[in-house]
C-alpha positions in Angstrom: 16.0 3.8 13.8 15.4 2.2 17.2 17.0 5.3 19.1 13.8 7.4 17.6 11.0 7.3 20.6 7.5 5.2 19.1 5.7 8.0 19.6 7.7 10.4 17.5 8.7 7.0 14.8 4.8 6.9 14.5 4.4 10.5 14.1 6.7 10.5 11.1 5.1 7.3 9.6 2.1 9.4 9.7 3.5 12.3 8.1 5.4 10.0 5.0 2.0 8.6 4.6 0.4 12.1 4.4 2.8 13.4 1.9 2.8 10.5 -0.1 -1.5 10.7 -0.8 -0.9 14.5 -0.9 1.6 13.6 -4.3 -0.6 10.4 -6.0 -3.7 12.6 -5.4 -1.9 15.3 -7.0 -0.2 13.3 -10.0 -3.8 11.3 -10.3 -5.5 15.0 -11.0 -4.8 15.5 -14.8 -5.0 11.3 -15.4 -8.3 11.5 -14.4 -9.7 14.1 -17.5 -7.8 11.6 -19.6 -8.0 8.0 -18.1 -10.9 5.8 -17.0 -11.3 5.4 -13.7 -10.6 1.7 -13.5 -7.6 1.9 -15.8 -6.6 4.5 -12.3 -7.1 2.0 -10.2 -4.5 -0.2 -12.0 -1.9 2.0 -12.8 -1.6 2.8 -8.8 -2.2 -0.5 -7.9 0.9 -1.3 -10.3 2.8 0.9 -8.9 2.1 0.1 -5.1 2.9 -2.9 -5.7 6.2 -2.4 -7.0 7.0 -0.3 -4.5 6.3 -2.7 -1.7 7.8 -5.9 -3.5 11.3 -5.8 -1.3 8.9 -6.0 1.8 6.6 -8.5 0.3 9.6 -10.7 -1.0 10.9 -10.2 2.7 7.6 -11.2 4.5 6.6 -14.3 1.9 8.2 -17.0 4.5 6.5 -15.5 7.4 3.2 -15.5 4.7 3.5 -19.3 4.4 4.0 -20.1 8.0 1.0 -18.7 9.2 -2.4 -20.3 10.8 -5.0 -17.9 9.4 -4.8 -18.4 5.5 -8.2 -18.9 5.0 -8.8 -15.7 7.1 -5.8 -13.6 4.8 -7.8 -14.8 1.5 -10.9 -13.2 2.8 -9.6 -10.5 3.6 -7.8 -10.3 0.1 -11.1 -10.9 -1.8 -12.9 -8.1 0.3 -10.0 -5.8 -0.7 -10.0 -7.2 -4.2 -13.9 -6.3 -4.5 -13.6 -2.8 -2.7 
């Protein structure tokens, strides 16, 4: 992956992420006649998070070695209330 220029590697990140809203907004669609908005909001929040756990397991020492927990908190519970 390292032989891929940044420029180009960011380029692609950017497209993955483009097609991947592009199908939740698409699969979201025909919840939302059916499903409550906040019960939405779960469901993909679910399923990001399962998606990410292998990254999240991966990062957790890193997590607990840093300075700035106070500062990843806040910025949790402004997520959290967003």
């Amino acid at each position: 992956m390292n032989a891929i220029p940044a420029p180009l590697r960011g380029g692609l990140w950017m497209m993955g992420a483009a097609l991947c809203f592009t199908v939740m907004l698409s699969l979201i669609h025909p919840l939302a006649e059916e499903l409550h908005p906040f019960e939405i909001a779960f469901l993909r929040n679910i399923f990001a998070v399962l998606f990410m756990a292998p990254w999240i397991w991966r990062a957790l020492p890193a997590f607990r070695e840093t300075r700035n927990l106070r500062l990843f908190i806040l910025r949790a519970l402004f997520s959290f209330a967003a």
